[in-house]
Steps between C-alpha positions, in 0.01 A plus 500: 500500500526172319555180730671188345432174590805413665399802749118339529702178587717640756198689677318148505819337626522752781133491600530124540790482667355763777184257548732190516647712786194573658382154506801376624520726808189315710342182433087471381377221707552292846410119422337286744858425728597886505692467228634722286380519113743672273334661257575425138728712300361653237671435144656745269292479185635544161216617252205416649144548374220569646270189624104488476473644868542899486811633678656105542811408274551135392784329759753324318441191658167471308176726442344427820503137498515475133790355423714401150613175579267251687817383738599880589106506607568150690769663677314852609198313638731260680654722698213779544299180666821430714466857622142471547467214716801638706423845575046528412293370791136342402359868583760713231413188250069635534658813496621435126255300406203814619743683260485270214086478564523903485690553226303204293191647550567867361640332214271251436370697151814520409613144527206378353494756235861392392438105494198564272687661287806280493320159531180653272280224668244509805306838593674803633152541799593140580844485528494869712296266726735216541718782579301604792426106614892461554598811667188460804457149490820326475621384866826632646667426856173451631503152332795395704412323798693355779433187671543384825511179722502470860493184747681340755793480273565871414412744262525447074406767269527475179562843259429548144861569375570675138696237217699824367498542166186388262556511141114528363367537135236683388180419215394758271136483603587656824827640491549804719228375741716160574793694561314730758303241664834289499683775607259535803507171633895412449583823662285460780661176549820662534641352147614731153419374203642484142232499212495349160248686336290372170690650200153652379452745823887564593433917424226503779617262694847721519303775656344361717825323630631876471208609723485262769902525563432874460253448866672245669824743499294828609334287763871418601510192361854344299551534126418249249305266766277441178668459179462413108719421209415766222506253200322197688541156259543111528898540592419775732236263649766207560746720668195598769412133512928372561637784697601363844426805655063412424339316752191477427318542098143618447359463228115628323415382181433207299564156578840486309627748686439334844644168361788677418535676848452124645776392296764751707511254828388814703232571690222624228156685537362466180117623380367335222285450220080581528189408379241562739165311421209679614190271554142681576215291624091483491522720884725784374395832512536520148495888430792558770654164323541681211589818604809374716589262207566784287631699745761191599557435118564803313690643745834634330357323238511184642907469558497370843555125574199575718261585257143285426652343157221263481128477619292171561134610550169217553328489210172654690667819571733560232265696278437734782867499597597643092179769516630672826890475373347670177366777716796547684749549230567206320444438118413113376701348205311335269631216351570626218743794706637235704662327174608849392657573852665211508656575174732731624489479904654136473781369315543101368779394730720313256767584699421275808559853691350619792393847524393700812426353798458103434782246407255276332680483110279186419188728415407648132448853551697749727400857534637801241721710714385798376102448576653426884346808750319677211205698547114325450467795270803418243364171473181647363642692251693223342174309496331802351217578788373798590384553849341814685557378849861439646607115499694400742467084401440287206333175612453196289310116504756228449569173619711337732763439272547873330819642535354759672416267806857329465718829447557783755468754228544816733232661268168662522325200351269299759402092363148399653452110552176392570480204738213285644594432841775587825710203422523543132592875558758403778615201220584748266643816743710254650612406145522833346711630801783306372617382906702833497291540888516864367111647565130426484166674557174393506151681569244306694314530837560151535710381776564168391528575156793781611679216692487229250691736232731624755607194534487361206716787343775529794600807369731805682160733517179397486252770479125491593228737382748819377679580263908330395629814621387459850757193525774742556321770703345712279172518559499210772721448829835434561850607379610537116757365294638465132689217563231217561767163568274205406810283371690512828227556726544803679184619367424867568825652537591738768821637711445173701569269225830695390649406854680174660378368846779502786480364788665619825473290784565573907498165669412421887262721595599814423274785510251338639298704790247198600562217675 
């Protein structure tokens, strides 16, 4: 017996109508007042396919927050978030959010696996880490703290309230990691959010949208409380950055970007440029220096604004400093290699363009796209060196004023500047940092030596003795986050700093149970 498709139709037809029965018959959920939910109605489908979740069918109101058209994804997040805050309490928001950790974390190979291979920078170990570092360390409702104030005049607290919708963008250097550890935090705060994602990772950055809609419904959470445009580009960008219905824009990237955002006349989280000076004294351990500078540094290949982009070491210990980086995986350019490397990593900016992270069109070189997140390894090859042990970091000897310093290259290369004393290395860190306030390190046992960079550089994070990396919880204290607001000073993002303060005030003594 041969079927037709007209009778495969009318079986489907039939089988959906029965469930839109069903659900109709008895509501899902009781909100907070007793109310009442009705239960969406599910929608007749007209050739659908087959999404990348097994046994789910794309809804024809977008692929599970993915949407066409960036205002049809405006509109989906605007009212999922209206739902949200009506009908989720603070302890079905953890809820989701233990979901979203969940799901994140049996995925993480796979996540990082496809943004290697879309992006083709950084290291697939590395970014399965980041991975990891947003899903446990990323703050959620426990951020949110309420304050209170009581005296002879009554009782104030103050509550950390949600703006509604955030429109956020996204940099290729850590693309489906900012959109979890966004995700996380603007959630928790009881917001949705609507991402422009870099053109470069929109394929990964799509299913991982897909995945975290995919557990915030099966934790019985709304649809589309996270959302993307499928094509992301500069038009798509505007209509985030002018729809009425955005509160609040967040953006992580270069400095452009944030100016940009600041442009808007809304309220604007931006994270900026980097390029974190690392200075190491005459009391450093020198051996754990080393290691924890090449740990910090080549590190996804160096792509985070975090990274060690440039070392000031005294001149007493900086022979050591370059024997124990040898024996810990780094390689030394000669001079010669450095010229050669240069040759292709940089490009003469005849333009006046900027190019990754910095604004700064004034200087002569920028760096060559294509060298940006490479492998130590490819670098080698081009040069024509063989090596038997695995490199993880190509240091060099430069001065001051070599691009290398000046740029955030986002590259496996590592300049060495030999200086003669603590204020000449603070001089040129300070310098060299660019005032983006982004991060620092230095390794010393010195106290006073510690304090008089700290402040000196006035930078976001300041780390002492460890590695870049422990900055933002990995491998030292405290929470994580990819979106690191220098700019606008909101510093180390969490749920807290995605919320408005309101104040609610009971006046003459109310409450109060002393005399």
């Amino acid at each position: 017996m041969q079927i037709s498709e007209r009778d495969i139709q009318t079986i489907v037809d039939a089988v959906l109508k029965n469930i839109n029965d069903k659900l109709n018959e008895k509501p899902t959920r009781v909100n907070r007042n007793q109310q009442t939910v009705t239960p969406m109605k599910l929608k007749t489908i007209v050739g659908t396919r087959e999404s990348n979740f097994p046994g789910v069918v794309e809804q024809e109101s977008g692929d599970f927050g993915v949407f066409k058209d960036m205002e049809a994804a405006i509109a989906a997040s605007d009212r999922a978030q209206k739902e949200f805050v009506k009908n989720f309490q603070l302890k079905d928001r953890e809820k989701i959010i233990s979901a979203i950790r969940k799901t994140v974390l049996e995925h993480k190979e796979e996540l990082a696996r496809r943004v290697y291979e879309e992006t083709k920078i950084g290291r697939y170990a590395d970014k399965v880490a980041k991975h990891e570092l947003v899903a446990l360390k990323t703050p959620g409702t426990e951020d949110l703290q309420t304050l209170a104030h009581s005296g002879d005049d009554g009782l104030t607290i103050i509550e950390q309230a949600p703006f509604g919708l955030i429109g956020a963008i996204t940099p290729v250097t850590n693309p489906t990691e900012t959109i979890i550890n966004n995700a996380i935090g603007m959630l928790a705060a009881g917001n949705a959010v609507v991402f422009n994602v870099h053109p470069s990772s929109k394929q990964s950055c799509a299913y991982a949208v897909k995945l975290l809609n995919q557990a915030i419904i099966a934790a019985g959470g709304p649809e589309n409380l996270v959302t993307m445009v499928q094509e992301p580009t500069m038009d798509t960008l505007q209509q985030l950055i002018d729809s009425p219905k955005v509160k609040l824009l967040v953006g992580t990237g270069g400095a452009g970007l944030v100016r940009t955002l600041l442009k808007s006349g809304k309220k604007v989280i931006g994270a900026g440029a980097g390029n974190p000076p690392v200075i190491v004294d005459d009391t450093a351990d020198i051996e754990q220096a080393a290691k924890l500078i090449i740990e910090g540094a080549s590190f996804d290949n160096n792509l985070l604004c975090i990274a060690e982009k440039e070392v000031f070491a005294f001149n007493s210990i900086f022979d050591e400093l370059v024997f124990q980086m040898l024996n810990n995986g780094a390689y030394m350019l000669s001079q010669q290699q450095l010229t050669e490397l240069m040759s292709f990593a940089l490009e003469e900016n005849h333009e006046r363009r900027s190019r990754g992270c910095s604004l700064d069109t004034r200087r002569k070189y920028r760096v060559s796209k294509q060298w940006v997140g490479k492998d130590a390894a490819m670098f080698l090859e081009r040069l024509g060196v063989q090596t038997e042990q695995e490199v993880k970091l190509l240091i060099c000897e430069v001065d001051f004023d070599h691009p290398f310093v000046q740029l955030e290259q986002m590259m496996p290369v590592l300049p060495l500047v030999r200086v003669n004393s603590l204020d000449e290395a603070i001089d040129l860190a300070v310098k060299a940092e660019h005032g983006n306030r982004h991060t620092a390190v230095m390794h010393s046992k010195n106290v006073d030596h510690l304090t008089r960079f700290a402040r000196a550089i006035d930078t976001t994070i300041f780390v002492k003795n460890a590695s870049s990396l422990a900055g933002v919880g990995y491998g030292g204290e405290g929470h994580t986050t990819m979106t690191i607001a220098g700019p606008t000073g909101e510093g180390i993002t969490s749920a807290r700093t995605f919320t408005r303060q309101r104040r609610c005030v009971l006046a003459e003594g109310g409450f109060r149970i002393i005399g």
